[in-house]
C-alpha positions as protocol buffer text, in pm:
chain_id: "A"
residue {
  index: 1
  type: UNK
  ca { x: 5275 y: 8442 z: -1637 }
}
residue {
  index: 2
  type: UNK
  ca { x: 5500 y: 8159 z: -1706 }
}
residue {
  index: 3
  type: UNK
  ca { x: 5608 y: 7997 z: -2005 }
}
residue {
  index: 4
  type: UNK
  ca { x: 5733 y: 7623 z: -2041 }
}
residue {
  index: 5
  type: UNK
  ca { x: 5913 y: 7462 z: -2329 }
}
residue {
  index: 6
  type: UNK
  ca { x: 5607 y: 7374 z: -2494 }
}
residue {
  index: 7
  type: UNK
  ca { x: 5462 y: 7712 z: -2493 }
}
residue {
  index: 8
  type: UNK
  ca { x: 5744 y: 7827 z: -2720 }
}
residue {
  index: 9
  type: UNK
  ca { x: 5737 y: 7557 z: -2957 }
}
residue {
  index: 10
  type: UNK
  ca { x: 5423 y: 7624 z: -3012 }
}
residue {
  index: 11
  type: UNK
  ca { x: 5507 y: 7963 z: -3122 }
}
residue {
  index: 12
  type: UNK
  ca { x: 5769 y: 7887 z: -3285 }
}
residue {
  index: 13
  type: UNK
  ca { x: 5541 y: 7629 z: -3491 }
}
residue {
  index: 14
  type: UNK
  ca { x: 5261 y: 7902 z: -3510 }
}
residue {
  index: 15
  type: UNK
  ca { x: 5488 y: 8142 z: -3662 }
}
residue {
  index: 16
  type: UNK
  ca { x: 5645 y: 7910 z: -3879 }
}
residue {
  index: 17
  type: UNK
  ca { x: 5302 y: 7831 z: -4035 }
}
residue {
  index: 18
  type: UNK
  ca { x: 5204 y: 8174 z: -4074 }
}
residue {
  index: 19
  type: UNK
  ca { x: 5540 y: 8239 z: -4292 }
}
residue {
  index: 20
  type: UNK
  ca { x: 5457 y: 7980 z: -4488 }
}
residue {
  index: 21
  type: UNK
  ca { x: 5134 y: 8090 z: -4580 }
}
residue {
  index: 22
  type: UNK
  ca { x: 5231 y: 8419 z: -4636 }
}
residue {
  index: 23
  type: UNK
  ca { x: 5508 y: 8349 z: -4878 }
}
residue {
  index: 24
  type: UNK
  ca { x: 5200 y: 8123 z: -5052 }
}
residue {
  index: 25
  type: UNK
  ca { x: 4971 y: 8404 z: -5059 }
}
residue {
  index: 26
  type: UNK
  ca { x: 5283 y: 8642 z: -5196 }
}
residue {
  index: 27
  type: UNK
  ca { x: 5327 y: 8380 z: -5497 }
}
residue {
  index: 28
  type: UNK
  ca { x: 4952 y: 8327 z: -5544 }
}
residue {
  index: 29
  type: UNK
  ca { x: 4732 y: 8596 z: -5406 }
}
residue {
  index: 30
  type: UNK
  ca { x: 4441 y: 8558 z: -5626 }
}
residue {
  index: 31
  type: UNK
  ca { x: 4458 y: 8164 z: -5576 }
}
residue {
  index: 32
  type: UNK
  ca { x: 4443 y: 8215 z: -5148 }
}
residue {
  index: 33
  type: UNK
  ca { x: 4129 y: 8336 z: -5022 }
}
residue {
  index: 34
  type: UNK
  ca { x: 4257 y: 8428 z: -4654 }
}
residue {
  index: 35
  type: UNK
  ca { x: 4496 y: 8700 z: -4563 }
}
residue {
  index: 36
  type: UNK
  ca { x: 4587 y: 8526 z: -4259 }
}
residue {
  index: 37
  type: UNK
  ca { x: 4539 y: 8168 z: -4180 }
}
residue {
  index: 38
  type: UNK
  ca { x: 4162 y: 8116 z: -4049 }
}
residue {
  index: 39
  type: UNK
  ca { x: 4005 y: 8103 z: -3704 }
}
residue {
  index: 40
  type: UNK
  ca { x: 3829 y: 7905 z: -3469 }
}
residue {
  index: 41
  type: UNK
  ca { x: 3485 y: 8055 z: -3520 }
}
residue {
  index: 42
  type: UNK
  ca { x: 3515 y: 8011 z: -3893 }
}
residue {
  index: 43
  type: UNK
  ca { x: 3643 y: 7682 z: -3890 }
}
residue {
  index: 44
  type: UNK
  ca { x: 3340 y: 7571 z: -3728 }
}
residue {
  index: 45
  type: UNK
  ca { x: 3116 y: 7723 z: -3955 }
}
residue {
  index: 46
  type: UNK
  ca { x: 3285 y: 7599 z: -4269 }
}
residue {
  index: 47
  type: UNK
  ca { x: 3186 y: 7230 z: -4072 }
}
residue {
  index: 48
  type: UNK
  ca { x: 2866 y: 7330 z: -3970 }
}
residue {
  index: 49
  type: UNK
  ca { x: 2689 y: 7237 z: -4300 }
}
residue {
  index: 50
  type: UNK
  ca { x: 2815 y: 6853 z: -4220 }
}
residue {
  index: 51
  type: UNK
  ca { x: 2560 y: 6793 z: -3919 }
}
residue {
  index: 52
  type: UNK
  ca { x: 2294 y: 6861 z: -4188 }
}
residue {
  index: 53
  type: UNK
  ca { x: 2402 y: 6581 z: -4437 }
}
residue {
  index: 54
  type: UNK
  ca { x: 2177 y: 6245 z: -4453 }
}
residue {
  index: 55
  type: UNK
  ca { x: 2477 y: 6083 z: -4309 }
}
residue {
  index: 56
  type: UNK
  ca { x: 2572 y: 6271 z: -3968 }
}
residue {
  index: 57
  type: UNK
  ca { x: 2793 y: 6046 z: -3811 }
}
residue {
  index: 58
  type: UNK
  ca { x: 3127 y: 6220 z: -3886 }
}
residue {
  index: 59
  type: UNK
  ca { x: 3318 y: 5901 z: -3842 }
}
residue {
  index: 60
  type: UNK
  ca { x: 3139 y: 5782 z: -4201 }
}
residue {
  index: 61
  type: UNK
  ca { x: 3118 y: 6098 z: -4391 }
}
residue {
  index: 62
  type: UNK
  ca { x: 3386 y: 6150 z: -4668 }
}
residue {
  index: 63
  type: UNK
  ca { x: 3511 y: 6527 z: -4753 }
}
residue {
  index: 64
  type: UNK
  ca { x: 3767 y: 6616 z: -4953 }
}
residue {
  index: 65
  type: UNK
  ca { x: 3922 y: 6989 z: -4870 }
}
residue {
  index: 66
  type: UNK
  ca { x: 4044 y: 7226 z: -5146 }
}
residue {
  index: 67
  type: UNK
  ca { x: 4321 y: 7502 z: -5062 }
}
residue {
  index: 68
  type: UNK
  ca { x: 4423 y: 7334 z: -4738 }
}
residue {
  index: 69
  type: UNK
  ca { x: 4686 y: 7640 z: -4659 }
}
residue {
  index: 70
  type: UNK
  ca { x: 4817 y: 7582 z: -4321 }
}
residue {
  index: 71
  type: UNK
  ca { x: 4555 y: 7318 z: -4222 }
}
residue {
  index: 72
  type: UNK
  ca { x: 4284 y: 7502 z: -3975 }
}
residue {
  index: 73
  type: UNK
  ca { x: 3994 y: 7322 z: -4163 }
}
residue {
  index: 74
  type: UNK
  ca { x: 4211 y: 7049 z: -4150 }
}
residue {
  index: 75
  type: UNK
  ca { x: 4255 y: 7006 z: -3792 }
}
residue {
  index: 76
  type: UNK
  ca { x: 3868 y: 7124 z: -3752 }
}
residue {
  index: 77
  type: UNK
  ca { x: 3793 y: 6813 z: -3939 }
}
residue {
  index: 78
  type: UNK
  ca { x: 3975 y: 6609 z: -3781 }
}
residue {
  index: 79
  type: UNK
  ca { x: 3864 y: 6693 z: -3412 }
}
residue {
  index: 80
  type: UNK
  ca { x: 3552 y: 6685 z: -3571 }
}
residue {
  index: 81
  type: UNK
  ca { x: 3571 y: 6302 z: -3564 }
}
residue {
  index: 82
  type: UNK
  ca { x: 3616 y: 6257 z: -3948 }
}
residue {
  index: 83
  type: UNK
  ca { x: 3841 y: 5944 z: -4033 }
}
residue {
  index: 84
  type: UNK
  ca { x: 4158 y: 5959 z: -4181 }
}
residue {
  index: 85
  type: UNK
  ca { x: 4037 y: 5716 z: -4450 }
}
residue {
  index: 86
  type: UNK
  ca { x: 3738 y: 5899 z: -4546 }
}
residue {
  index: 87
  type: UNK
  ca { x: 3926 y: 6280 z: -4556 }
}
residue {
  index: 88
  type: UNK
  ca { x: 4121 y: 6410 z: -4891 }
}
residue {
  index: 89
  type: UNK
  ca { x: 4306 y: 6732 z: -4861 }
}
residue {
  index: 90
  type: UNK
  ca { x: 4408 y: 6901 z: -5155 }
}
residue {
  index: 91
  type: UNK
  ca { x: 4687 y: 7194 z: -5175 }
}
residue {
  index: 92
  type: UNK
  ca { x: 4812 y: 7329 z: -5515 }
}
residue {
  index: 93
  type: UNK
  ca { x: 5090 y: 7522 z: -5315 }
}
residue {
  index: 94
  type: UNK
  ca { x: 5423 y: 7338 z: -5321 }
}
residue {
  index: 95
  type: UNK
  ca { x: 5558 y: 7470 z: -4967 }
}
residue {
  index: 96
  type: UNK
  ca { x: 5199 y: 7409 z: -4741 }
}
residue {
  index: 97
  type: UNK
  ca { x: 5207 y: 7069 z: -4895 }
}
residue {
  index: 98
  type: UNK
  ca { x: 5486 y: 7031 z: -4762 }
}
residue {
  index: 99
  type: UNK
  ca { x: 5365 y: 7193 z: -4420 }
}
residue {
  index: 100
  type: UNK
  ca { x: 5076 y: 7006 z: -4431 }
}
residue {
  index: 101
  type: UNK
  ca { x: 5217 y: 6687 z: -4490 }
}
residue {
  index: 102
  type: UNK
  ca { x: 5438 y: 6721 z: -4143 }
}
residue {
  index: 103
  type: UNK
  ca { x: 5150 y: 6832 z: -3978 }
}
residue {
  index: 104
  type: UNK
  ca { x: 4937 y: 6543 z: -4035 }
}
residue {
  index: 105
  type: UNK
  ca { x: 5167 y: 6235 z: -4129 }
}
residue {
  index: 106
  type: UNK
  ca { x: 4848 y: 5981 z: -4127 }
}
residue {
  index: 107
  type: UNK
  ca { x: 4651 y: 6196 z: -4406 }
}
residue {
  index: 108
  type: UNK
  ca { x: 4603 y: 6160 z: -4774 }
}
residue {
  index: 109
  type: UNK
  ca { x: 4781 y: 6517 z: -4890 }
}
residue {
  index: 110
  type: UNK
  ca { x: 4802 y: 6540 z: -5213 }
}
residue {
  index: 111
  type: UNK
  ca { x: 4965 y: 6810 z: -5402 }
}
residue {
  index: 112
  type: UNK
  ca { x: 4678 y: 6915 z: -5704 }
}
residue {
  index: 113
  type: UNK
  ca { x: 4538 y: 7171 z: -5861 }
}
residue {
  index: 114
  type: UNK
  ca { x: 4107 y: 7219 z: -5825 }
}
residue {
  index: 115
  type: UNK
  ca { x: 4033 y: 7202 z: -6215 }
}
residue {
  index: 116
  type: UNK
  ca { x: 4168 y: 6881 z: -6210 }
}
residue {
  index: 117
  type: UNK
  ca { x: 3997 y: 6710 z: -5887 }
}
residue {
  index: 118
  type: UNK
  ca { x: 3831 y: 6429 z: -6078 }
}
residue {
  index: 119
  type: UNK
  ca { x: 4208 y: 6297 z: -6197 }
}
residue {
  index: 120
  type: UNK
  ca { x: 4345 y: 6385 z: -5885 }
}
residue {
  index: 121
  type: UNK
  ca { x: 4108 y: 6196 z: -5634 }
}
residue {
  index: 122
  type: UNK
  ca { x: 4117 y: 5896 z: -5863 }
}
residue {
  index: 123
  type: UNK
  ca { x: 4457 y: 5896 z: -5866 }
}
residue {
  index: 124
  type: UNK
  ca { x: 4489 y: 5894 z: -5539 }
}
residue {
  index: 125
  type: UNK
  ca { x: 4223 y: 5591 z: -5459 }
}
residue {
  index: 126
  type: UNK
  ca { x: 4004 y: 5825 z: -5258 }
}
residue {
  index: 127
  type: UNK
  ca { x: 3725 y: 5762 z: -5485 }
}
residue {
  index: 128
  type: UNK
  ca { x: 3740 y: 5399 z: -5489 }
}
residue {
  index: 129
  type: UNK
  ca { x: 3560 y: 5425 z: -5149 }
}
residue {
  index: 130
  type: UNK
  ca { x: 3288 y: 5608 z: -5312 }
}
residue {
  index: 131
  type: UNK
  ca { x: 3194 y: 5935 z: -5388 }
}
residue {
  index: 132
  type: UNK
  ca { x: 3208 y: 6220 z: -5112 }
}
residue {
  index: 133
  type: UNK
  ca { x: 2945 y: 6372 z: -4911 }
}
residue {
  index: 134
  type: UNK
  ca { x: 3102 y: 6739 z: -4918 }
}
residue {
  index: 135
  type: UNK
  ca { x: 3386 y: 6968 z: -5060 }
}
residue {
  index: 136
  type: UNK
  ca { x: 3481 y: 7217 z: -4796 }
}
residue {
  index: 137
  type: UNK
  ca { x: 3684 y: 7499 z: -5008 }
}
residue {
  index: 138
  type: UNK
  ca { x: 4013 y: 7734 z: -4872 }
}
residue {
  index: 139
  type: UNK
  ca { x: 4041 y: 7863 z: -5255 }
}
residue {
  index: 140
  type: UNK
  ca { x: 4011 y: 8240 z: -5335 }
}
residue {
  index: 141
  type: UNK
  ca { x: 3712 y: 8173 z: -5568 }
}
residue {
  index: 142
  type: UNK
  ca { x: 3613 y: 8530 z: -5554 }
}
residue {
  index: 143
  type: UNK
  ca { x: 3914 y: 8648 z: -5744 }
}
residue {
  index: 144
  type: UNK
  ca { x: 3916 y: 8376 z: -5960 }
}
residue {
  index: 145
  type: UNK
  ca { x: 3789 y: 8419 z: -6318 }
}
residue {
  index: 146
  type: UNK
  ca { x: 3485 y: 8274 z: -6419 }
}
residue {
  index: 147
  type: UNK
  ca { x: 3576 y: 8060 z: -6635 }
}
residue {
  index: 148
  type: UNK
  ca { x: 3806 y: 7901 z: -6304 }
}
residue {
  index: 149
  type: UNK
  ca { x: 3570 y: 7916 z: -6071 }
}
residue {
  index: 150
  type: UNK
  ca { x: 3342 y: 7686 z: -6359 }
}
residue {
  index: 151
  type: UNK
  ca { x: 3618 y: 7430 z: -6384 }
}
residue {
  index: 152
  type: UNK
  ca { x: 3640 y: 7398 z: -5995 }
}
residue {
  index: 153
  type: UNK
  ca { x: 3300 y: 7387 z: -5919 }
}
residue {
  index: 154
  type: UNK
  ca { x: 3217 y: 7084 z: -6211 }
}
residue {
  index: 155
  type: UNK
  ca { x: 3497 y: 6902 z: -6085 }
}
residue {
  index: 156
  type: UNK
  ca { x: 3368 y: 6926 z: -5716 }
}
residue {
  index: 157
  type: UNK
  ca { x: 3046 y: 6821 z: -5836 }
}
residue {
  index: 158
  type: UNK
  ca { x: 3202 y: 6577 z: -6010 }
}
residue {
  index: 159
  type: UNK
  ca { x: 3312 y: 6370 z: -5719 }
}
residue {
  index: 160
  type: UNK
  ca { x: 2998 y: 6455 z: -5500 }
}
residue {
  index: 161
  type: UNK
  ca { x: 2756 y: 6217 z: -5416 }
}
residue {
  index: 162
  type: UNK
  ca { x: 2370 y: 6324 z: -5521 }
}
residue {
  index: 163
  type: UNK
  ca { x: 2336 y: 6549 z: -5216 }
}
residue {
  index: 164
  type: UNK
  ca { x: 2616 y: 6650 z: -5162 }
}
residue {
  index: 165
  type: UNK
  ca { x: 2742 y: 7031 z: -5080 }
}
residue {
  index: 166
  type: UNK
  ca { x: 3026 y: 7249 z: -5146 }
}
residue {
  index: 167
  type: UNK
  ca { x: 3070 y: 7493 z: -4871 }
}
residue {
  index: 168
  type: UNK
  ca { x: 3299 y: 7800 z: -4910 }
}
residue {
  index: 169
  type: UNK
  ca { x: 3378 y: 8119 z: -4754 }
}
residue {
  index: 170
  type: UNK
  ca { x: 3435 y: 8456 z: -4888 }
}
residue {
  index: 171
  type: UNK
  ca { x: 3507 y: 8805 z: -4735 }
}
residue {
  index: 172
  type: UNK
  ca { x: 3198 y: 8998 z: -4752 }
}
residue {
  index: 173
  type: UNK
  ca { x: 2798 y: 8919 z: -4780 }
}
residue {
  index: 174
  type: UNK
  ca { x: 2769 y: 8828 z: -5127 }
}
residue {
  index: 175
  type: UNK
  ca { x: 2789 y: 8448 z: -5288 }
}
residue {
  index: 176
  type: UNK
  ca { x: 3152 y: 8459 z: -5435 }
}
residue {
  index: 177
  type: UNK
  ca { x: 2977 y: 8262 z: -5752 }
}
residue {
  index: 178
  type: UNK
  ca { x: 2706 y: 8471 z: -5947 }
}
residue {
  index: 179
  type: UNK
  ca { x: 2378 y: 8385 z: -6021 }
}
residue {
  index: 180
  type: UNK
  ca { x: 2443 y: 8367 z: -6401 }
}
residue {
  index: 181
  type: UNK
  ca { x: 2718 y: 8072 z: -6280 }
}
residue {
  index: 182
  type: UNK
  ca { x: 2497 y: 7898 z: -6057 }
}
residue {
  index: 183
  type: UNK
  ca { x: 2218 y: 7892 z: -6317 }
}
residue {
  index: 184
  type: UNK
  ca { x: 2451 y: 7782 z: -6564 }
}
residue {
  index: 185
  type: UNK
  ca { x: 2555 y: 7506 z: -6349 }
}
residue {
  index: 186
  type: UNK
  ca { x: 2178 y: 7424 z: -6223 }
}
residue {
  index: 187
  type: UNK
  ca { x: 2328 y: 7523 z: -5853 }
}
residue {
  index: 188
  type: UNK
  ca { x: 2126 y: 7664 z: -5542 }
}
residue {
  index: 189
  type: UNK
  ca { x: 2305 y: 7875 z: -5257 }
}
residue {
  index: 190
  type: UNK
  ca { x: 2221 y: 7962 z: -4949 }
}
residue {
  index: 191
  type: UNK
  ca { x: 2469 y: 8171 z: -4662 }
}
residue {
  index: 192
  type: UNK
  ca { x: 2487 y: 7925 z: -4382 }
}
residue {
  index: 193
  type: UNK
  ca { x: 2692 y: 8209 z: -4142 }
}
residue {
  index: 194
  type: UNK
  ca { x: 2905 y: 8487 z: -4051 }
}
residue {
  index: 195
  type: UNK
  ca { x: 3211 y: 8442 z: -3854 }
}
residue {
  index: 196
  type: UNK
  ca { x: 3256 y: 8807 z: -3729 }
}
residue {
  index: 197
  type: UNK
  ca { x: 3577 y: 8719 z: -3474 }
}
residue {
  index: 198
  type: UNK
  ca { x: 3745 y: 8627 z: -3795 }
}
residue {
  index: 199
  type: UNK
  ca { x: 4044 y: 8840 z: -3935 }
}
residue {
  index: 200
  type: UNK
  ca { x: 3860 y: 8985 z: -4085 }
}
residue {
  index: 201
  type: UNK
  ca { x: 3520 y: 8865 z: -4075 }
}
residue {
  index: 202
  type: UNK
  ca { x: 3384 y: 8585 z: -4321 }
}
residue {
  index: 203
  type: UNK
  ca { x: 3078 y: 8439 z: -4478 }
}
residue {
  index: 204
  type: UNK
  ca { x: 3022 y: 8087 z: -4542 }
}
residue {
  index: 205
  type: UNK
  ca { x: 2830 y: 7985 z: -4829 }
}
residue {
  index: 206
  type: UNK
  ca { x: 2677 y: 7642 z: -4933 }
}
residue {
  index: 207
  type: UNK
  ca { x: 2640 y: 7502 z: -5322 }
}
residue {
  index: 208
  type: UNK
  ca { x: 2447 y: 7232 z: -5384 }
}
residue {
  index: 209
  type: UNK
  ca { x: 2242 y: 7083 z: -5742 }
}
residue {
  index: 210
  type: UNK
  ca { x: 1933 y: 7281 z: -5718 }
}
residue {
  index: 211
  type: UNK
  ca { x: 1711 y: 6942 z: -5767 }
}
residue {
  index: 212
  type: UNK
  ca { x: 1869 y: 6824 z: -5399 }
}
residue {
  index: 213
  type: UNK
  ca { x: 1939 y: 7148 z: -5197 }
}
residue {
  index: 214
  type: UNK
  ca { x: 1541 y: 7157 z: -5047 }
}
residue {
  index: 215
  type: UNK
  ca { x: 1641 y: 6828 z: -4883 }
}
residue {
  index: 216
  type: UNK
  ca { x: 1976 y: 6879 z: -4735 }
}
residue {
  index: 217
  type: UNK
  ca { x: 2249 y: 7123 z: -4568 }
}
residue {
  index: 218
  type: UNK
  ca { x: 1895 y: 7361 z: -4520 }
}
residue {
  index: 219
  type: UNK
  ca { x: 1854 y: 7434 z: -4141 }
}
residue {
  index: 220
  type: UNK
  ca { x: 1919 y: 7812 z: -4080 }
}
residue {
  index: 221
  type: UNK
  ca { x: 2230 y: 7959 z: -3860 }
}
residue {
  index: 222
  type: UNK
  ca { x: 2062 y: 8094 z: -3564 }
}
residue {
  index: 223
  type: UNK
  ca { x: 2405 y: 8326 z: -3502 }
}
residue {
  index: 224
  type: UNK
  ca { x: 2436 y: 8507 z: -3858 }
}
């Protein structure tokens, strides 16, 4: 087999993202919910739940992405045929802000922490456009502490339209929120897939207000 130029910058960029993220994941384990960056497979289940929304034309629908790491959701969105204008991405993590702000020059990447998305989004402008249509979630929410995973979640509902879903994936088969947090918080949840081919394999979960869930984001995953 041969290799060309590009070949090798592309490794060279591939492991230069993976370094990054480690080093993250070093200085914030229980705040990065992979171990490595994600797949394909899961990438497209995380965007699954969008094709379900009222609006499915992905050049309309606004999503704003929490824990943005090294930017696979990010670039699944994208090819996904979201626009620019309509797509906030969200990293906490000084150095894949950084990363993710030379990997996608024409995005809004802001550097924020989840408990404080309202402020955040506003800050930016995003939500002078109007509310968004999903929140598509890279945090480790299963290690958070309750009383974290509370703050994030009201914020993301926060800036979600009536509708509107947070979608989030967790290693193992169980809802990374409990039920005693989603009744608090008057959310439904249903697990919309498994990506197996991950490393190592994921489930993707969907929140939404119980009132709205029977109406949206409800078909089922033929592949789980």
């Amino acid at each position: 087999m041969r290799f060309t130029s590009t070949d090798s910058t592309t490794r060279i960029r591939t492991v230069h993202q993976i370094r990054v993220f480690l080093r993250a994941w070093a200085r914030d384990p229980m705040g990065v919910a992979a171990v490595l960056p994600s797949g394909r497979q899961l990438s497209q289940k995380m965007l699954k739940p969008l094709s379900l929304l009222p609006d499915t034309n992905p050049a309309t629908q606004r999503v704003i992405e929490l824990g943005a790491g090294t930017g696979a959701f990010t670039r699944a969105l994208i090819d996904h045929g979201l626009h620019a204008r309509n797509l906030l991405v969200v990293e906490r993590d000084a150095a894949l802000h950084g990363l993710l702000c030379q990997r996608f020059p024409g995005l809004q990447v802001i550097q924020a922490d989840a408990c404080a998305l309202r402020t955040a989004a506003q800050a930016s402008g995003y939500l002078q456009e109007g509310p968004a249509d999903a929140v598509i979630s890279g945090l480790g929410l299963l290690s958070m502490p309750r009383a974290t995973q509370r703050s994030i979640l009201t914020e993301a509902f926060a800036v979600l339209r009536p509708g509107g879903c947070f979608v989030q994936f967790t290693y193992g088969h169980a809802s990374p929120v409990s039920r005693t947090l989603r009744d608090d918080l008057g959310l439904h949840v249903r697990r919309a897939g498994l990506a197996w081919r991950n490393a190592p394999p994921a489930s993707v979960f969907v929140y939404q207000r119980a009132f709205t869930a029977p109406h949206t984001c409800q078909a089922p995953d033929p592949t789980q």
